[in-house]
C-alpha positions in Angstrom: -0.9 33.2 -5.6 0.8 34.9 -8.5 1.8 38.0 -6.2 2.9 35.5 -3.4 6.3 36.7 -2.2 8.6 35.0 0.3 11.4 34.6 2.3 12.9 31.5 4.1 15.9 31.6 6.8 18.0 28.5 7.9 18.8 28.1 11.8 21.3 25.0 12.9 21.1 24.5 16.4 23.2 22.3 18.9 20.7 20.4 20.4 18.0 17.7 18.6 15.0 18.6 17.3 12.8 17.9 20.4 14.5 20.2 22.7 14.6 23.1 20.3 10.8 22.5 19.4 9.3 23.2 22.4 10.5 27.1 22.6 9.8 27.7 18.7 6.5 26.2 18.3 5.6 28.4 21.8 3.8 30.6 19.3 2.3 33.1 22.3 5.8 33.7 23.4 7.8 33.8 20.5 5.5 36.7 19.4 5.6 38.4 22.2 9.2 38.3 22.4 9.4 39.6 19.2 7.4 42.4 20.2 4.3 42.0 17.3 1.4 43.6 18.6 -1.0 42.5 21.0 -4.5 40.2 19.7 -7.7 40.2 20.3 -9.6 36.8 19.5 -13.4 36.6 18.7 -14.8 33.1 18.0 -17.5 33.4 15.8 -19.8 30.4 16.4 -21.6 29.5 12.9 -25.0 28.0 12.6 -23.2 24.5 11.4 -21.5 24.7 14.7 -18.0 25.6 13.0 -16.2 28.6 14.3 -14.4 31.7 12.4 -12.1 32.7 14.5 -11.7 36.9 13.9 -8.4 38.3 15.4 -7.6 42.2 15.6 -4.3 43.8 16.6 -3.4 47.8 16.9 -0.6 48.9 14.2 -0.2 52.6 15.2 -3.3 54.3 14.5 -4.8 51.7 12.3 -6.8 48.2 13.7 -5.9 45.3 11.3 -8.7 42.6 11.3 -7.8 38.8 9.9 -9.3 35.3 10.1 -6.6 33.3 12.4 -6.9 29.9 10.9 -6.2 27.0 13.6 -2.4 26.4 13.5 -1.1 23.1 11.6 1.4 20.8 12.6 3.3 17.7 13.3 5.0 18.0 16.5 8.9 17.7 16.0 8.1 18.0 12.4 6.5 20.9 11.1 4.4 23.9 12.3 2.3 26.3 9.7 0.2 29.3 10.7 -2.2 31.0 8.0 -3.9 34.7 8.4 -6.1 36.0 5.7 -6.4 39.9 6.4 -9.8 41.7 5.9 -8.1 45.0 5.8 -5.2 46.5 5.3 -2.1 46.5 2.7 -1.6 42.9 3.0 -4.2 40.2 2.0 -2.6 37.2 3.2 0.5 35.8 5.8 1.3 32.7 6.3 4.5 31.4 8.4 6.2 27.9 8.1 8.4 26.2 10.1 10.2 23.2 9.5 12.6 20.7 12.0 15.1 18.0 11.2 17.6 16.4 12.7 21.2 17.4 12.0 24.2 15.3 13.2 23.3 15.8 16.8 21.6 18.6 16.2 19.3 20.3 14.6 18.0 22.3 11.9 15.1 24.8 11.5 13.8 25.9 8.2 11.7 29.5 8.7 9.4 30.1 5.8 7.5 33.8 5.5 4.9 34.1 2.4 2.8 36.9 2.0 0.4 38.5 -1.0 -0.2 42.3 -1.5 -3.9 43.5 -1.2 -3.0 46.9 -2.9 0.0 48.8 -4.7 1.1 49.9 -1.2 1.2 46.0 0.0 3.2 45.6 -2.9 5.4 48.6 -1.8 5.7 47.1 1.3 6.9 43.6 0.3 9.4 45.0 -2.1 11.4 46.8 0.4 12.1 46.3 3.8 9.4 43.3 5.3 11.3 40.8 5.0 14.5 41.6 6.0 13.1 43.3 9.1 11.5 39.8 9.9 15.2 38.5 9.8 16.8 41.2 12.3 13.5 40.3 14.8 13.9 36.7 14.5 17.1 36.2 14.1 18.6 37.1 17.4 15.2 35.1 19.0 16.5 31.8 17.1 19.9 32.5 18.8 18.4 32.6 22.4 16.2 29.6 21.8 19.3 27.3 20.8 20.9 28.8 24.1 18.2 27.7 26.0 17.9 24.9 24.8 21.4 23.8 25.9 20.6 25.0 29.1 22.8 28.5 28.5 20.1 30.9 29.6 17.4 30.8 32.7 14.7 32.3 30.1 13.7 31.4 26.3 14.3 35.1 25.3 15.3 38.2 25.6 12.3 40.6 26.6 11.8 44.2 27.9 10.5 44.1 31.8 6.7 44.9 31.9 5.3 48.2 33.0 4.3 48.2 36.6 2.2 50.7 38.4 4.3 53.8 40.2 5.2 52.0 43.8 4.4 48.6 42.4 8.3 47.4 43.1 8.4 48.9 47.1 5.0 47.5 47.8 6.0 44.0 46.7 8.8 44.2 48.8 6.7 44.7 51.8 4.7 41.5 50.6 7.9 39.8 50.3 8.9 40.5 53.7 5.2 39.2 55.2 5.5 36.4 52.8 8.7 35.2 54.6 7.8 35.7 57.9 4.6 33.5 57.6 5.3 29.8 58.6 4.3 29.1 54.2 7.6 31.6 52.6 9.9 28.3 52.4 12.8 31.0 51.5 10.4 31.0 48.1 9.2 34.7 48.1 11.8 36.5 46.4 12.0 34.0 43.6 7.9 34.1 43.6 7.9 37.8 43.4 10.6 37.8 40.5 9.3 35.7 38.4 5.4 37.7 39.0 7.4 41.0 38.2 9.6 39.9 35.8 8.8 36.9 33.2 6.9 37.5 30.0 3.0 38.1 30.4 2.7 34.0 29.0 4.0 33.3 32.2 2.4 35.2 34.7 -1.1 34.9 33.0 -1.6 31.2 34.5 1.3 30.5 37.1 1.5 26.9 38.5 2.7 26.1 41.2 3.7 22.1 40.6 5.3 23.7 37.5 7.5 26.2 39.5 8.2 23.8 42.0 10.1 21.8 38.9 12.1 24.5 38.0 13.4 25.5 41.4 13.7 21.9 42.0 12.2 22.4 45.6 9.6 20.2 47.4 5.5 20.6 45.5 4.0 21.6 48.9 6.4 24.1 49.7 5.4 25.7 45.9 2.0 25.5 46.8 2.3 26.8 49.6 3.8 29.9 49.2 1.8 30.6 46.0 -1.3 29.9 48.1 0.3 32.8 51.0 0.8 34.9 48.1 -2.3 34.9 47.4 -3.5 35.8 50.8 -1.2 38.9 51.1 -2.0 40.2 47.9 1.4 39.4 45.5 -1.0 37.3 43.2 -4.9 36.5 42.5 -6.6 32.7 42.6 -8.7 32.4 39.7 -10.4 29.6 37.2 -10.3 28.9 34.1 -13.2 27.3 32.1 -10.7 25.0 30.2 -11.5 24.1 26.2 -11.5 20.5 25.8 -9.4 20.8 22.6 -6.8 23.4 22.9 -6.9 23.4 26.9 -7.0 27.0 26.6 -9.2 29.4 29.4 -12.2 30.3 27.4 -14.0 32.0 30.5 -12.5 32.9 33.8 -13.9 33.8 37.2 -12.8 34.5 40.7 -14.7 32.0 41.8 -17.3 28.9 40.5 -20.1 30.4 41.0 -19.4 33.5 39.2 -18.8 31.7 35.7 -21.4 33.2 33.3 -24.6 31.4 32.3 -24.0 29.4 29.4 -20.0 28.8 29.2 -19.9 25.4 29.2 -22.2 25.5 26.4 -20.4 27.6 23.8 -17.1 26.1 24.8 -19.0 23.2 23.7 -19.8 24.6 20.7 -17.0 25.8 19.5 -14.8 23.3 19.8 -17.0 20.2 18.9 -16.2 18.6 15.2 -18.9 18.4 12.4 -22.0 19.4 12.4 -23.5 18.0 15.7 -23.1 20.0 18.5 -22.1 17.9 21.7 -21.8 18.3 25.6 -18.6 18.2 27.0 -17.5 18.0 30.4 -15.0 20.7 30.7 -12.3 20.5 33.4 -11.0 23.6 35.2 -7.5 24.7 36.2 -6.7 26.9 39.3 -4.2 29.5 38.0 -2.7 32.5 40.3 -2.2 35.2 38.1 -0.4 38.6 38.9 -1.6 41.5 39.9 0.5 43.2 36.8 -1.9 43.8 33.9 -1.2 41.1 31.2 -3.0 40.5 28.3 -2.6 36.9 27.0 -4.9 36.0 23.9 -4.7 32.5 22.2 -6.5 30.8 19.8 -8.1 27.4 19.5 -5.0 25.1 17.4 -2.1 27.4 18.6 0.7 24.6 19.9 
């Protein structure tokens, strides 16, 4: 577009490429952790069987309204996200990432493009957007290569979540019953952290093989004490109706038979290729999410 303007940053990292890509392309997290506001996703299915997929996000007092195309990339390579805006000052965003090896590390190559809608979108990209995408990202980079090499415990900096008045003291008490239960495995304090305290793409689907890799303790004893959690009230057990394609939770329930009428089917639907709609056999995933509110969003094609 002849009104196209971007910007492109240069990150050099210590570690290769396939240790750094992991947190970068974490699209979910990184945005969080940058603090952009929160989506909303609506999967339009259309009578091909495609899908638009419709996101919204409060900026202040105004709702800005975009289609979120399906993510591109190559993993280790490259990663490109496109969002066309139906409102607003700006009619188009896309961002680009690029990954090569450097020596024994790595480089990343951050690309920003976006074209004005209006004279304020214009206003807009000719003063401060872009160099305010540098101060947020920036210091994100800088945490990623740290984690990377194994500098940090966590990906990035965040602010703690909002919990409800007494929400600290009363885990406390759970942590204490927790322990004294023959399923605590000395794990409850580090359970009730990590519920209180990691970013909402954490706590949204916690597993427990997964934490059990990263305390480096036995799976049963992870299971376990996720499982007692459960039972004293620190967490929920839920499922997920999974998409075939993007193994995200398209519909979630308490329990099976609560699913609603139908799921399988539009999952089905919207994530089936061409014009033939299919049946797919979709699996499901037991995830214990906190009790915190969290508000996790994503997209068919995010990485």
């Amino acid at each position: 577009m002849a009104l196209e303007k971007s910007r492109t940053w240069r990150w050099r990292f210590e570690t290769p490429v396939e240790t750094i890509w992991p947190v970068l392309a974490d699209t979910a997290r990184f945005n969080e952790a940058a603090q952009l506001p929160k989506q909303r996703i609506e999967e339009i299915v259309r009578a091909d069987g495609s899908v638009r997929t419709v996101a919204r996000a409060n900026l202040g007092p105004y709702t800005l309204a975009w289609d979120d195309h399906p993510a591109n990339w190559i993993a280790g390579r490259w990663l490109e996200h496109r969002r066309d805006f139906l409102n607003g000052p700006l009619r188009s965003l896309t961002a680009r990432l690029e990954f090569a090896a450097d020596g024994a590390g790595s480089v990343c190559v951050y690309t920003a493009s976006a074209s004005p809608r209006n004279p304020l979108g214009r206003l807009i990209l000719a003063s401060g957007f872009f160099a305010q995408i540098g101060r947020t990202f920036a210091p994100l980079a800088k945490a990623a290569g740290a984690f990377a090499k194994g500098e940090r415990e966590t990906e990035f900096d965040c602010a703690p979540p909002k919990l409800p008045k007494g929400g600290r003291a009363r885990a406390e008490v759970l942590v204490e019953r927790i322990e004294r239960s023959a399923h605590g495995h000395g794990l409850a304090r580090r359970l009730a952290d990590y519920v209180l305290e990691r970013q909402d793409v954490d706590v949204w689907a916690i597993r427990p093989l997964k934490l059990a890799r990263r305390w480096g303790v036995p799976d049963r004893h992870a299971i376990e004490v996720c499982l007692e959690a459960v039972v004293q009230g620190l967490m929920r057990l839920r499922w997920d109706l999974l998409c075939p394609r993007c193994q995200v939770g398209k519909e979630t329930a308490p329990t099976l038979d609560e699913l609603p009428t139908g799921a399988i089917a539009r999952v089905a639907t919207s994530t089936t290729a061409g014009n033939t709609p299919r049946t797919w056999n979709s699996p499901f995933t037991r995830s214990m999410p906190s009790g915190r509110s969290t508000a996790v969003n994503t997209a068919c094609g995010d990485p």
